[in-house]
LOLOLUM-446948 format. One line per 5 residues: number of its first residue (from 1); their letters; for each residue x negated, y, z of N, C-alpha, C, O. Coordinates in nm, 2 decimals, decimal comma. Layout:
N
NUM> A> X/Y/Z/X/Y/Z/X/Y/Z/X/Y/Z; ...;
% end
This chain:
248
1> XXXXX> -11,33/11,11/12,01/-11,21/11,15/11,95/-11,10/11,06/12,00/-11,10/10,94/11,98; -11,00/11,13/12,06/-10,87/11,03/12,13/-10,78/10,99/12,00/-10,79/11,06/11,89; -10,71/10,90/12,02/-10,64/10,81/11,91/-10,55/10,90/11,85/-10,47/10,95/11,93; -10,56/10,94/11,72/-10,44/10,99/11,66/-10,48/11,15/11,63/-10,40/11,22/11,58; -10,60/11,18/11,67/-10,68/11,33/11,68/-10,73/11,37/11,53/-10,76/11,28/11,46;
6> XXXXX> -10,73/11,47/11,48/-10,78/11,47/11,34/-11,00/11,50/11,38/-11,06/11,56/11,47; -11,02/11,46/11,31/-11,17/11,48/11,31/-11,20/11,60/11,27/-11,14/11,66/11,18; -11,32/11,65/11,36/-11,37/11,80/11,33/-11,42/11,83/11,17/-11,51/11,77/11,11; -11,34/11,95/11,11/-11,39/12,00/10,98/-11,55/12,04/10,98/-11,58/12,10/11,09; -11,64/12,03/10,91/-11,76/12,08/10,94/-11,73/12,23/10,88/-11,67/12,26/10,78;
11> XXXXX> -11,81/12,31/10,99/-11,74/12,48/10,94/-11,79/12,55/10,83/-11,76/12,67/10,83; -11,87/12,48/10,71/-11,92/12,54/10,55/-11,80/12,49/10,52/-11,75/12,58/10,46; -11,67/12,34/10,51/-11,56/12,35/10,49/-11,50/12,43/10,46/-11,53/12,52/10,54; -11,42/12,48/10,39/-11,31/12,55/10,35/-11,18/12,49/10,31/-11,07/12,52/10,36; -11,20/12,38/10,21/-11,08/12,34/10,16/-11,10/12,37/9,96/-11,07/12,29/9,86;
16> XXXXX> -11,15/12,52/9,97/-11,11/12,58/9,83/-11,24/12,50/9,76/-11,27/12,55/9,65; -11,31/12,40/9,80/-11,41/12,33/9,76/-11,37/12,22/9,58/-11,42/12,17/9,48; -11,24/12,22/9,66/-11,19/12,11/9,62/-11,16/12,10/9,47/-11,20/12,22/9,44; -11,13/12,06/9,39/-11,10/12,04/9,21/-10,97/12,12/9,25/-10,91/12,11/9,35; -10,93/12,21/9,11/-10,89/12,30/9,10/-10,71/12,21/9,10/-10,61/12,25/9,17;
21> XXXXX> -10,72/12,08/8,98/-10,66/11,99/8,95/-10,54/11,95/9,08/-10,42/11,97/9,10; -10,65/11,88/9,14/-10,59/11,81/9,31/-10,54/11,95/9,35/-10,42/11,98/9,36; -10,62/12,01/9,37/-10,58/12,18/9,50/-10,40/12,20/9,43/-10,31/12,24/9,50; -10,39/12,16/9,27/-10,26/12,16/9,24/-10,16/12,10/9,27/-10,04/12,13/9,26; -10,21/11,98/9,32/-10,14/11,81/9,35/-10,05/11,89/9,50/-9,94/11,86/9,54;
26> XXXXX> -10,12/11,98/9,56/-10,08/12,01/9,68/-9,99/12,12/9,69/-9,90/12,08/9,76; -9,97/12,23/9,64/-9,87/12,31/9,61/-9,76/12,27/9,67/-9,67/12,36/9,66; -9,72/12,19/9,72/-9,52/12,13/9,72/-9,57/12,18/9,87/-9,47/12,20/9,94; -9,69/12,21/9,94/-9,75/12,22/10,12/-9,72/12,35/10,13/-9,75/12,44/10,05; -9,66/12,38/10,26/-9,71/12,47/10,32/-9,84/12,55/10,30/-9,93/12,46/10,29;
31> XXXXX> -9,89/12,67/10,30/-10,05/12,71/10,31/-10,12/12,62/10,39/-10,21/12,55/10,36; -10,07/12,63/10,51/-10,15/12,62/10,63/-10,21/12,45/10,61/-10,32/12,41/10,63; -10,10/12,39/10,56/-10,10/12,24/10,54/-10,17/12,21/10,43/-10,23/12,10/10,43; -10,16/12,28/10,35/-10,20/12,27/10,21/-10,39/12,25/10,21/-10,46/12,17/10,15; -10,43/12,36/10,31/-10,56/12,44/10,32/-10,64/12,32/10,47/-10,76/12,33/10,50;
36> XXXXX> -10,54/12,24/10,54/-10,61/12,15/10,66/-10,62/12,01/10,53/-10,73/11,96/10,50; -10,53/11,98/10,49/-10,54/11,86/10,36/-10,65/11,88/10,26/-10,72/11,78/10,26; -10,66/11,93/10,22/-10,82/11,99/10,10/-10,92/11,99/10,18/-11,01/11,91/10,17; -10,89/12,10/10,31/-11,04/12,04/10,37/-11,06/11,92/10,40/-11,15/11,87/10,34; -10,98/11,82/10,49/-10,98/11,68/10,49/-11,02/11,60/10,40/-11,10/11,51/10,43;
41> XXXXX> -10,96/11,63/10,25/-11,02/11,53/10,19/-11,14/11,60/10,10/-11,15/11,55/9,99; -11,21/11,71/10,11/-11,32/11,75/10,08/-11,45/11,68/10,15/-11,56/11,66/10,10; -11,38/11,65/10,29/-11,51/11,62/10,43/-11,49/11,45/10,40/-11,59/11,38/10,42; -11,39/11,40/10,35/-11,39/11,25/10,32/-11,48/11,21/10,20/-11,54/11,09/10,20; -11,50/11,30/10,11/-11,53/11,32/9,99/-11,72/11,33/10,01/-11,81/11,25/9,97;
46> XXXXX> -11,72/11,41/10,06/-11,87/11,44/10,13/-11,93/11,33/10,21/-12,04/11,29/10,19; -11,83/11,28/10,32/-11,90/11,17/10,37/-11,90/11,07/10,34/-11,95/10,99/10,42; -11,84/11,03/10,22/-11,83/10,88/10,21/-11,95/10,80/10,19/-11,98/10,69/10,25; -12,03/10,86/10,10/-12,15/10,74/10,11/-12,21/10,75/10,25/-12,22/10,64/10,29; -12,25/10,82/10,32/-12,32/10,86/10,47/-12,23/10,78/10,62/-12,26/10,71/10,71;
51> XXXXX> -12,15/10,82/10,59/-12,00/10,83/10,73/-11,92/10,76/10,64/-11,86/10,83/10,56; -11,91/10,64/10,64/-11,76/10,58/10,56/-11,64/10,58/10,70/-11,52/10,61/10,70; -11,70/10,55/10,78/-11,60/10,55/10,88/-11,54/10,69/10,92/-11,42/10,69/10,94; -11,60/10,79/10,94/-11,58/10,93/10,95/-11,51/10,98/10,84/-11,43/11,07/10,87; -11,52/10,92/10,68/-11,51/10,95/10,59/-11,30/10,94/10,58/-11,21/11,01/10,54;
56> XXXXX> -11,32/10,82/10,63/-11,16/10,74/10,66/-11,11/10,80/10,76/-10,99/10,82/10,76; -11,17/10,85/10,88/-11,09/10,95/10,96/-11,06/11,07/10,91/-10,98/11,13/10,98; -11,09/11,13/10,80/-11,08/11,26/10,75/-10,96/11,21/10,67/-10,87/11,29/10,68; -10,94/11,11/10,59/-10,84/11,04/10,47/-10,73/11,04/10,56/-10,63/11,10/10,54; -10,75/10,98/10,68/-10,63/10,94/10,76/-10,52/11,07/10,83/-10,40/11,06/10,86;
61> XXXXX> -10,63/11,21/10,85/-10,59/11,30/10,88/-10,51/11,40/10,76/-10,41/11,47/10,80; -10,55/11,38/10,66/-10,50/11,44/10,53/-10,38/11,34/10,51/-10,28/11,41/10,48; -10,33/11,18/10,53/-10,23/11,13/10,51/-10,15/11,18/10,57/-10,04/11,23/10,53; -10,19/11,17/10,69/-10,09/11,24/10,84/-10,00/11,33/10,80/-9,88/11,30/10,84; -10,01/11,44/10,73/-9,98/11,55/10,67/-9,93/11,58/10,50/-9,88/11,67/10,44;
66> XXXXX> -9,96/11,47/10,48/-9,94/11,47/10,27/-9,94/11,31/10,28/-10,03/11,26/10,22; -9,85/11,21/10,33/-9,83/11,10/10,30/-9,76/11,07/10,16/-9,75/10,95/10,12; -9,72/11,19/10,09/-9,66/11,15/9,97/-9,72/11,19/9,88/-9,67/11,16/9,78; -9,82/11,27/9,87/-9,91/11,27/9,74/-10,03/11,20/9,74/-10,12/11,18/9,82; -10,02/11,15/9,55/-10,06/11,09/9,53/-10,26/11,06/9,58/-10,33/10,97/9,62;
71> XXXXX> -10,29/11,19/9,54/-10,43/11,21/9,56/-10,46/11,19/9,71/-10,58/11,16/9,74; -10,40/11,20/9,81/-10,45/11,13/9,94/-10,42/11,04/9,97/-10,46/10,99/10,07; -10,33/10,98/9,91/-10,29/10,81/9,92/-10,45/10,73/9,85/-10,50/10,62/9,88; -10,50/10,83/9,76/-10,60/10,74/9,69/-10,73/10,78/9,74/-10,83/10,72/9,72; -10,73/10,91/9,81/-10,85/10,90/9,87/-10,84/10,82/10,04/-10,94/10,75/10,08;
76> XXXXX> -10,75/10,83/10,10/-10,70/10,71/10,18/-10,77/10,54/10,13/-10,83/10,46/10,20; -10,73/10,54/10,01/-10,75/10,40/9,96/-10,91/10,36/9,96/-10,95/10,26/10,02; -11,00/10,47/9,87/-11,14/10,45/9,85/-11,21/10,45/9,98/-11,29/10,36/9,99; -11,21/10,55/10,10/-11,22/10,58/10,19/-11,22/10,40/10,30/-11,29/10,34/10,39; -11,08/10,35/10,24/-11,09/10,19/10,34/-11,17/10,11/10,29/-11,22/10,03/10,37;
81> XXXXX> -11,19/10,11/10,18/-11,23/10,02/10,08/-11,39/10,03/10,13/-11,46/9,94/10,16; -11,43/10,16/10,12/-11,57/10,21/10,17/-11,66/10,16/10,32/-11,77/10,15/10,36; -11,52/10,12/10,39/-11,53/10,12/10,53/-11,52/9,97/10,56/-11,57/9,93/10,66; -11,46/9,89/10,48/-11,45/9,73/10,45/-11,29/9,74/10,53/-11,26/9,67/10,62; -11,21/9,84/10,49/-11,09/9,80/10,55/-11,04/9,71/10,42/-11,00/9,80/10,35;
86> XXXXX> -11,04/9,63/10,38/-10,98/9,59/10,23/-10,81/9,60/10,25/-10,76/9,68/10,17; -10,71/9,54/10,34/-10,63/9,54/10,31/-10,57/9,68/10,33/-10,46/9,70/10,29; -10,63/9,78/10,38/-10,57/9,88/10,42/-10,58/9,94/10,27/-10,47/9,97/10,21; -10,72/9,96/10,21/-10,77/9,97/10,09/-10,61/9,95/10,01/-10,53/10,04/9,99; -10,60/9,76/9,94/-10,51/9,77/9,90/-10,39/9,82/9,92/-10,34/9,85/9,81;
91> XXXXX> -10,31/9,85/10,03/-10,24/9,87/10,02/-10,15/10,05/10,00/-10,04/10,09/9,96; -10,31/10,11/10,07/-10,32/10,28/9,98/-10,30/10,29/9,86/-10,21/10,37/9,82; -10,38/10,21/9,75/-10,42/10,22/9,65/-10,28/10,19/9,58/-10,25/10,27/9,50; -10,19/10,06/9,62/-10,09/10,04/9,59/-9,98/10,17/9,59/-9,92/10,23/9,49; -9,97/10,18/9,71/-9,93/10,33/9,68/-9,92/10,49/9,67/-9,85/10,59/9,70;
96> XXXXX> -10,05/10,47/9,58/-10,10/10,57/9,52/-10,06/10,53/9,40/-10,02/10,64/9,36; -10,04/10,43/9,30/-10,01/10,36/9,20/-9,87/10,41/9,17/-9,81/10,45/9,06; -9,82/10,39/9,31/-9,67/10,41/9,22/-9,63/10,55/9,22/-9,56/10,58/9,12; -9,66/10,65/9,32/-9,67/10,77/9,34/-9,72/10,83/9,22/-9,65/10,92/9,18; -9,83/10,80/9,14/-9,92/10,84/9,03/-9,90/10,78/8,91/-9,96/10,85/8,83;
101> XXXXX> -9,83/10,67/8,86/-9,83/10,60/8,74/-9,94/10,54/8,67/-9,95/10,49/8,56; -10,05/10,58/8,78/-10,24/10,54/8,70/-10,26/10,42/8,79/-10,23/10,42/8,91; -10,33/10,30/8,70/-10,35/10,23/8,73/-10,57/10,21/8,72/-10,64/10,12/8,69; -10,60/10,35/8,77/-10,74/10,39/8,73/-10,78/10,32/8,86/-10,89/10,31/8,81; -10,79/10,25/8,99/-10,82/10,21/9,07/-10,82/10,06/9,09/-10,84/9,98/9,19;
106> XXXXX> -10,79/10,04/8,93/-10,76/9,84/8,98/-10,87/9,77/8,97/-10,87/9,64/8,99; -11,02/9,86/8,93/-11,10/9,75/9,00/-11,14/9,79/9,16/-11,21/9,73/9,23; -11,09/9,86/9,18/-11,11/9,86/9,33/-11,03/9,76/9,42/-11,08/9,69/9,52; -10,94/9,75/9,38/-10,85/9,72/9,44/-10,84/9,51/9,39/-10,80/9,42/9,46; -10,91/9,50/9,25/-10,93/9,36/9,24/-11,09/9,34/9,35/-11,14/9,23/9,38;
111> XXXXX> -11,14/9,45/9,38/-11,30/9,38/9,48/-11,23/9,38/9,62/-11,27/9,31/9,71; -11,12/9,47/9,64/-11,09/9,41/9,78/-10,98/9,30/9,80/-10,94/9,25/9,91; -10,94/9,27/9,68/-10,91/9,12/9,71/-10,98/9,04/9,70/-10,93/8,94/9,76; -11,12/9,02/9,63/-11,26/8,93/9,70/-11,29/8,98/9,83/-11,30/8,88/9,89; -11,32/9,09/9,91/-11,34/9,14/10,02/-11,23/9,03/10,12/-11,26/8,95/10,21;
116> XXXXX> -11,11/9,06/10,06/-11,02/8,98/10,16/-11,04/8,82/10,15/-11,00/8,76/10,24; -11,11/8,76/10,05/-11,16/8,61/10,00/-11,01/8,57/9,92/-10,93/8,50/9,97; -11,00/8,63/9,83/-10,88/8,59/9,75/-10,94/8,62/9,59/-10,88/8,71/9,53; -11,02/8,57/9,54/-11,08/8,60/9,40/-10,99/8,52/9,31/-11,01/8,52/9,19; -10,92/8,46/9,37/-10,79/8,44/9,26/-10,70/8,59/9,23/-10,66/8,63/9,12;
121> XXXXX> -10,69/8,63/9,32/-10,55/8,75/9,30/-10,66/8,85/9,23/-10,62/8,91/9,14; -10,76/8,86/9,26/-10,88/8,91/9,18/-10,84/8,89/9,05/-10,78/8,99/9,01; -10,87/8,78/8,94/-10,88/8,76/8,89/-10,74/8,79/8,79/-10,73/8,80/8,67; -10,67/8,79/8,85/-10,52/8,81/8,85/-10,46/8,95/8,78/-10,38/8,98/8,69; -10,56/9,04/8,87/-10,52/9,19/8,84/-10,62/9,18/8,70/-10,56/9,22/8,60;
126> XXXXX> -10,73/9,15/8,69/-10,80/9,20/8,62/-10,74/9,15/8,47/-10,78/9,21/8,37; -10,63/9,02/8,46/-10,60/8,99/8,35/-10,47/9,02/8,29/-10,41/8,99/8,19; -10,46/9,10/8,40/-10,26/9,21/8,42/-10,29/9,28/8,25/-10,38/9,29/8,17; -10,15/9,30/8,27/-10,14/9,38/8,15/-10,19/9,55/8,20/-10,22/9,64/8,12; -10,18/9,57/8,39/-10,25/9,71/8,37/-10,42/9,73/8,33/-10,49/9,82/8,31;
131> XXXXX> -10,43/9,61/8,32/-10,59/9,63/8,29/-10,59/9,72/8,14/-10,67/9,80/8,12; -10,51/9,69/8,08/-10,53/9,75/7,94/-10,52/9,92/7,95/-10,57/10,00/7,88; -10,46/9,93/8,04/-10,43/10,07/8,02/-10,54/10,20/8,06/-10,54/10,32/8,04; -10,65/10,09/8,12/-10,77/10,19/8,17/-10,85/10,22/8,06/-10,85/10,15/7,96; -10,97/10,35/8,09/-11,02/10,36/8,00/-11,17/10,27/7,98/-11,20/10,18/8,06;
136> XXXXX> -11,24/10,30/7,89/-11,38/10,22/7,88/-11,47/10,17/7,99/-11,52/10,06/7,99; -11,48/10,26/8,08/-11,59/10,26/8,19/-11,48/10,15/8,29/-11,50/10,03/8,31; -11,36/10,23/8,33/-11,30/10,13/8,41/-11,30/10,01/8,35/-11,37/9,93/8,41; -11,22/9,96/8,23/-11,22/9,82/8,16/-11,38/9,73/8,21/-11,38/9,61/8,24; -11,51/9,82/8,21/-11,58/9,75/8,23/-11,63/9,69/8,35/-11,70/9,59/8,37;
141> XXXXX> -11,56/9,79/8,47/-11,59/9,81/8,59/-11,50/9,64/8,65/-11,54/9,55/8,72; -11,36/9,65/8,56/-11,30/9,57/8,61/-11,34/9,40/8,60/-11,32/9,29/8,65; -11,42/9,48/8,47/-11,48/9,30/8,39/-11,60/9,25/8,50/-11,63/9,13/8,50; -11,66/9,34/8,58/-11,75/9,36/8,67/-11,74/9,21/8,77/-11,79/9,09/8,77; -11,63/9,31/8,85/-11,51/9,23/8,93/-11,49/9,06/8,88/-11,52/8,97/8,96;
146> XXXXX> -11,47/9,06/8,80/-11,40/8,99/8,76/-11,51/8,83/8,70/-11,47/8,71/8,68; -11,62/8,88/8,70/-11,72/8,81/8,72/-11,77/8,78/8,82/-11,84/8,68/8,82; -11,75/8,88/8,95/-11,79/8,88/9,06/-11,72/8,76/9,13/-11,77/8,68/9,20; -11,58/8,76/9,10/-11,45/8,65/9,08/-11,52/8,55/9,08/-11,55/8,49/9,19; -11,55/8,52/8,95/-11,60/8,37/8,93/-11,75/8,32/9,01/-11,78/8,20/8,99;
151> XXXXX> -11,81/8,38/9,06/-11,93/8,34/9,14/-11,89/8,32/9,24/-11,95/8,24/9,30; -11,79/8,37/9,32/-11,72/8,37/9,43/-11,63/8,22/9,43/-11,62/8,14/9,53; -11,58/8,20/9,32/-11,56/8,04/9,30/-11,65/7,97/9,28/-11,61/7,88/9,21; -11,74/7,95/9,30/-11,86/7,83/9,30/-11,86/7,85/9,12/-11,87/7,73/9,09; -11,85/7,93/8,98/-11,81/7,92/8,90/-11,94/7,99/8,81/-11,92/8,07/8,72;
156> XXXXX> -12,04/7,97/8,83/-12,15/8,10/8,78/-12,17/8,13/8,60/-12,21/8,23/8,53; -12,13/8,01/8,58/-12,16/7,98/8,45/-12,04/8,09/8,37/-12,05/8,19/8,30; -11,92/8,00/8,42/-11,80/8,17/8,36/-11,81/8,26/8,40/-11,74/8,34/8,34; -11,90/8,32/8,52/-11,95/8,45/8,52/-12,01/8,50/8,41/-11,97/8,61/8,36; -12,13/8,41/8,35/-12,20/8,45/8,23/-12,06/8,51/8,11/-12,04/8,62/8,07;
161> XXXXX> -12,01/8,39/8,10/-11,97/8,41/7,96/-11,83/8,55/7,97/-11,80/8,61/7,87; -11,77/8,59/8,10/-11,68/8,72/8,13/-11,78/8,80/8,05/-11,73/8,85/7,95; -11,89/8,82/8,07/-12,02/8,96/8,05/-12,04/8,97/7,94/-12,09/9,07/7,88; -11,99/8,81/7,85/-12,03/8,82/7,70/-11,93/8,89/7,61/-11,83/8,84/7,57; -11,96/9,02/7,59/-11,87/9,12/7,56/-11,94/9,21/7,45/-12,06/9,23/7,44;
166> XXXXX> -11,82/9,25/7,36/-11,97/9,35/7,28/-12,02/9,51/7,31/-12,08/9,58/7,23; -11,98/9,52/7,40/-12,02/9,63/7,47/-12,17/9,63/7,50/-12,24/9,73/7,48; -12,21/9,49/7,57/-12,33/9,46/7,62/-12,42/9,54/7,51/-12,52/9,59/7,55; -12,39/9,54/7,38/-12,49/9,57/7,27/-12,50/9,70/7,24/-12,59/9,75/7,17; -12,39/9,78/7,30/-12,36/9,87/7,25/-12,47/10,04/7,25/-12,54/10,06/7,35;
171> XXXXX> -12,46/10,11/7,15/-12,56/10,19/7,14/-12,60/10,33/7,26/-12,51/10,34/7,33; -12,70/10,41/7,28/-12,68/10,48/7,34/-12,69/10,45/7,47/-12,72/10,33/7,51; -12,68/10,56/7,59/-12,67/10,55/7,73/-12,56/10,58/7,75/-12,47/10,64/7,69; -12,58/10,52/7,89/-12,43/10,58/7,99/-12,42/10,48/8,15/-12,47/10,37/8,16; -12,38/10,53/8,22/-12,42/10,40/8,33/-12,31/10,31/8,34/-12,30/10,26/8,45;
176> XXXXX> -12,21/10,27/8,25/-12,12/10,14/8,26/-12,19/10,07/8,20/-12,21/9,96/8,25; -12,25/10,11/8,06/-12,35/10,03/7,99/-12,47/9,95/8,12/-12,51/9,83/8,13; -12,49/10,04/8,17/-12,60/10,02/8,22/-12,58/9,92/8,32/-12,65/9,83/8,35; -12,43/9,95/8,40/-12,42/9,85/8,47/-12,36/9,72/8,45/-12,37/9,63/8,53; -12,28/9,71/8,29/-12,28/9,57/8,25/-12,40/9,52/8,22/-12,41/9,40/8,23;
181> XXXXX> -12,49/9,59/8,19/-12,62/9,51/8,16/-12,64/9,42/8,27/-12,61/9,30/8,28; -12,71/9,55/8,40/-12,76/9,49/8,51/-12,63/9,36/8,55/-12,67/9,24/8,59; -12,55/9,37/8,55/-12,41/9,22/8,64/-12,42/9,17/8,54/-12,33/9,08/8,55; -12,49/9,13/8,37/-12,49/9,04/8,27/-12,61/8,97/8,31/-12,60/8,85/8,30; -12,75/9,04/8,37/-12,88/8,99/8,43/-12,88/8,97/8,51/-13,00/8,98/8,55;
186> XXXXX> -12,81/8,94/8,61/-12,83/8,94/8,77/-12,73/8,78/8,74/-12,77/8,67/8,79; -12,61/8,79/8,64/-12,51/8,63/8,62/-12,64/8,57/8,54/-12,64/8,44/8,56; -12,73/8,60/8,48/-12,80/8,51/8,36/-12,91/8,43/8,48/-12,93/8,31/8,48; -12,96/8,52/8,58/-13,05/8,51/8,71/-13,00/8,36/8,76/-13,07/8,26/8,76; -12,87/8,40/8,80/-12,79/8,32/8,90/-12,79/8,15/8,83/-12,80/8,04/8,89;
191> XXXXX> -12,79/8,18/8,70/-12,79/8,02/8,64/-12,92/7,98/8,61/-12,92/7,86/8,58; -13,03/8,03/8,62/-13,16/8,01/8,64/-13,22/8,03/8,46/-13,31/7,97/8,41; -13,16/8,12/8,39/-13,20/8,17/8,26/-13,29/8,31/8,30/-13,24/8,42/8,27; -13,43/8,30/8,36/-13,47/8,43/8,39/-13,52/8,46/8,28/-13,49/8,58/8,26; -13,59/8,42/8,20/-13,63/8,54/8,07/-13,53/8,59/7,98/-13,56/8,66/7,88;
196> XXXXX> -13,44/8,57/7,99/-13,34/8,64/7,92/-13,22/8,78/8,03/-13,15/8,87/8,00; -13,27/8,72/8,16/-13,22/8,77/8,29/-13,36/8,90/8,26/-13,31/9,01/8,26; -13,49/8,91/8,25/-13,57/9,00/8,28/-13,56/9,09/8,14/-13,63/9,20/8,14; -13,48/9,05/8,04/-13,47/9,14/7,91/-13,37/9,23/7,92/-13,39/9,35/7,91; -13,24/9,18/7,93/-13,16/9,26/8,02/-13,16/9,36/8,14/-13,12/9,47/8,16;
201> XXXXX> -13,22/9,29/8,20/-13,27/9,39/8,35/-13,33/9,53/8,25/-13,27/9,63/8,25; -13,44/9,52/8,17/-13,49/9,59/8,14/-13,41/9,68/7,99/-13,46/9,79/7,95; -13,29/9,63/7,94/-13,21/9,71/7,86/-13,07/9,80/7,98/-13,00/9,90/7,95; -13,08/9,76/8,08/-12,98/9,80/8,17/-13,08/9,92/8,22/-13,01/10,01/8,27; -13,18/9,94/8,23/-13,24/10,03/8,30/-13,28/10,16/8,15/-13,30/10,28/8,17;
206> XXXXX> -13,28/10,11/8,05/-13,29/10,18/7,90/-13,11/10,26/7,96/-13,09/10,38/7,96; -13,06/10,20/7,98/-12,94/10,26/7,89/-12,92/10,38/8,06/-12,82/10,46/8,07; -13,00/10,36/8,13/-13,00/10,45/8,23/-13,10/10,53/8,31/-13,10/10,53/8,44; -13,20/10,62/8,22/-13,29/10,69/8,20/-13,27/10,81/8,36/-13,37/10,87/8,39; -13,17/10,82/8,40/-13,15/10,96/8,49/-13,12/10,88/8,62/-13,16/10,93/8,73;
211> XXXXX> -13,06/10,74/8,63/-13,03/10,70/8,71/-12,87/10,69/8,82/-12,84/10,65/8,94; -12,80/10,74/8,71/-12,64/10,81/8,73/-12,59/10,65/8,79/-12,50/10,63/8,87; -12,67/10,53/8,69/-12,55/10,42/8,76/-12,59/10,37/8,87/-12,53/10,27/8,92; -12,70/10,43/8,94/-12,69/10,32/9,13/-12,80/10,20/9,14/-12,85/10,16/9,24; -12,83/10,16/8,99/-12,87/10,02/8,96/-13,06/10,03/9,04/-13,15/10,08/8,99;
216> XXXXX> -13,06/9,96/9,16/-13,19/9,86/9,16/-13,17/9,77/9,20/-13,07/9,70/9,22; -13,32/9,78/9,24/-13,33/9,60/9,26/-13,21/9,50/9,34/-13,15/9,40/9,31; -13,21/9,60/9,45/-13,10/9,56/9,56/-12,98/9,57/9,53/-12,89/9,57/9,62; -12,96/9,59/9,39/-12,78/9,61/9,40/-12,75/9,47/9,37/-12,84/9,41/9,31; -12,62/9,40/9,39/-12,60/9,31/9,36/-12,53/9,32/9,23/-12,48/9,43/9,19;
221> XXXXX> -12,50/9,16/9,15/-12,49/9,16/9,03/-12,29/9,26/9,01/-12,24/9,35/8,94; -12,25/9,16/9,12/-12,10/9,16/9,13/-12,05/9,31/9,17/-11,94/9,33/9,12; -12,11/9,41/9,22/-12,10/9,52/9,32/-12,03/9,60/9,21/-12,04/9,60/9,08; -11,94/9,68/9,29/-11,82/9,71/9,18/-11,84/9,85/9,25/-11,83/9,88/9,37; -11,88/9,96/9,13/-11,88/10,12/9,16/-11,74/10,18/9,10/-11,67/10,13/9,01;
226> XXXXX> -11,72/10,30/9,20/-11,56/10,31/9,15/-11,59/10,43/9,18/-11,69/10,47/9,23; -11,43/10,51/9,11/-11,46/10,67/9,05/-11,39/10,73/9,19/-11,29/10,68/9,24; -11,49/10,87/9,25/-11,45/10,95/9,32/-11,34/11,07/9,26/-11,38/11,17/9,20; -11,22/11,02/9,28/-11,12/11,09/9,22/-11,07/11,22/9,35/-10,96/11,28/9,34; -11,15/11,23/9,43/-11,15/11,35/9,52/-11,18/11,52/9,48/-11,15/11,63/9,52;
231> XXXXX> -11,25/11,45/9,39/-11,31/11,57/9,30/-11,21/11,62/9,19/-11,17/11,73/9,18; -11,17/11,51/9,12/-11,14/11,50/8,95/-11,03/11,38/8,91/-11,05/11,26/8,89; -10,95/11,42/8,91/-10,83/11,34/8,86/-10,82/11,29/8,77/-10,71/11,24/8,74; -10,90/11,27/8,71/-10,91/11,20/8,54/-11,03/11,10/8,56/-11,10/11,13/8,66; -11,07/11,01/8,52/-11,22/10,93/8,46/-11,25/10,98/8,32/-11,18/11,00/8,22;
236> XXXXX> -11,40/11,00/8,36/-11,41/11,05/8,20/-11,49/10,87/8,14/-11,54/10,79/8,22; -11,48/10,87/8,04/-11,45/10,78/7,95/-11,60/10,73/7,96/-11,61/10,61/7,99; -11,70/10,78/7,96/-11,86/10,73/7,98/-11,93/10,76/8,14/-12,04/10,73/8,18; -11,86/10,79/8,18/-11,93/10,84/8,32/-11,82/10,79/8,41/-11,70/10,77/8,40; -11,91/10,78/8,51/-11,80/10,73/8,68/-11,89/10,74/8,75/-11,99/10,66/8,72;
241> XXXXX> -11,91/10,85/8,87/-11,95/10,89/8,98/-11,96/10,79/9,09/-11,88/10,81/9,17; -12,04/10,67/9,11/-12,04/10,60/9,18/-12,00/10,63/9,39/-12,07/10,68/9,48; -11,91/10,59/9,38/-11,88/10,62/9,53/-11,91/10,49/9,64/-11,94/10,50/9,76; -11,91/10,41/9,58/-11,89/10,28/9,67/-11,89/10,12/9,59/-11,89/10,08/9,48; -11,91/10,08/9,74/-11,97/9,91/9,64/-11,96/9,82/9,75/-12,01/9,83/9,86;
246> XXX> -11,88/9,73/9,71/-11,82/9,62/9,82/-11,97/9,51/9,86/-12,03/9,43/9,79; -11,97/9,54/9,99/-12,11/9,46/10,06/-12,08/9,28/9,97/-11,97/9,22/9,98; -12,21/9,22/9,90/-12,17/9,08/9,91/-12,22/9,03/10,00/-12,20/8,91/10,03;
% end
């Protein structure tokens, strides 16, 4: 593919694949433009966990064409983030933020400022006042992060105590539960507390019976899953479609 070329649509593509929501985000387009953008970020959407790189060529070709709406500024953002572009990452995400008024991507955007080795500015976003504005799953996603932070400072021990939340206790399934469990047993691991690290392990896998949050053995504690908003413009409140997870 020569520099600046859009990547081939796969031909079950259409476009009309796309969330009804987003397909709305686009309307201000042309048809023609409207219908090459949806497919684009349908095929970004599709490839990201497989092709992250392919994934970001399809983001980049949907920018090309809709650089001011918000939903491909932000699948732009996930798409770099996927690909270890971090600053490119941030700086989509950034402006997708202001384009959008949602601040639903700031733990993404605090793990690629560890990506970039800056777990201060990390630590930073996560204690913003936009932190508050997200809902449950994100708040926890960010607390994630944010523990990930402190191990990243030689700090393991305030990793523990970020996780000590009452959530950790909380009743029922869901995979944020599941995955604070698992980053509360993997921090308890790290300080050499393993029987209370292998009770956890085993309440983090309770509260995730289907397997929706990603969690084994190999995930790391810190690993920050974030919402595919390619599909669905909203987070729903107990659930997040795991798209990606910053390599440690």
């Amino acid at each position: 593919m020569t520099p600046n070329a859009d990547p081939p649509i796969p031909p079950e593509i259409t476009g009309a694949e796309l969330d009804r929501d987003v397909r709305a985000q686009l309307s201000s387009l042309s048809k023609e433009t409207a219908t090459a953008v949806a497919a684009h970020l349908v095929a970004a959407g599709q490839l990201i966990d497989e092709d992250p790189e392919q994934a970001w060529a399809h983001a980049v070709a949907a920018r090309r064409r809709a650089a001011r709406i918000g939903v491909v500024r932000e699948a732009a953002g996930l798409t770099a983030y996927r690909s270890g572009r971090y600053a490119d990452a941030l700086a989509e995400l950034r402006t997708a933020r202001r384009l959008t008024g949602s601040s639903v991507h700031l733990p993404v955007m605090a793990d690629a400022e560890r990506g970039l080795g800056r777990p201060d500015r990390a630590l930073e976003l996560a204690s913003g006042p936009e932190a508050s504005t997200l809902d449950r799953a994100g708040r926890i996603e960010l607390l994630i992060v944010a523990a990930g932070a402190r191990h990243d400072l030689g700090q393991p021990e305030a990793a523990v105590v970020t996780l000590q939340v009452p959530e950790l206790r909380a009743k029922g399934q869901a995979p944020w539960l599941a995955r604070l469990r698992f980053a509360y047993a993997e921090a308890l691991e790290a300080v050499g507390r393993h029987e209370e690290a292998a009770r956890w392990h085993e309440l983090a896998r309770e509260a995730d019976p289907d397997g929706l949050a990603g969690i084994t053995p190999e995930v790391d504690a810190d690993d920050v899953l974030v919402v595919d908003l390619l599909e669905d413009g909203d987070a729903e409140d107990d659930h997040n479609d795991p798209v990606g997870r910053r390599p440690q």
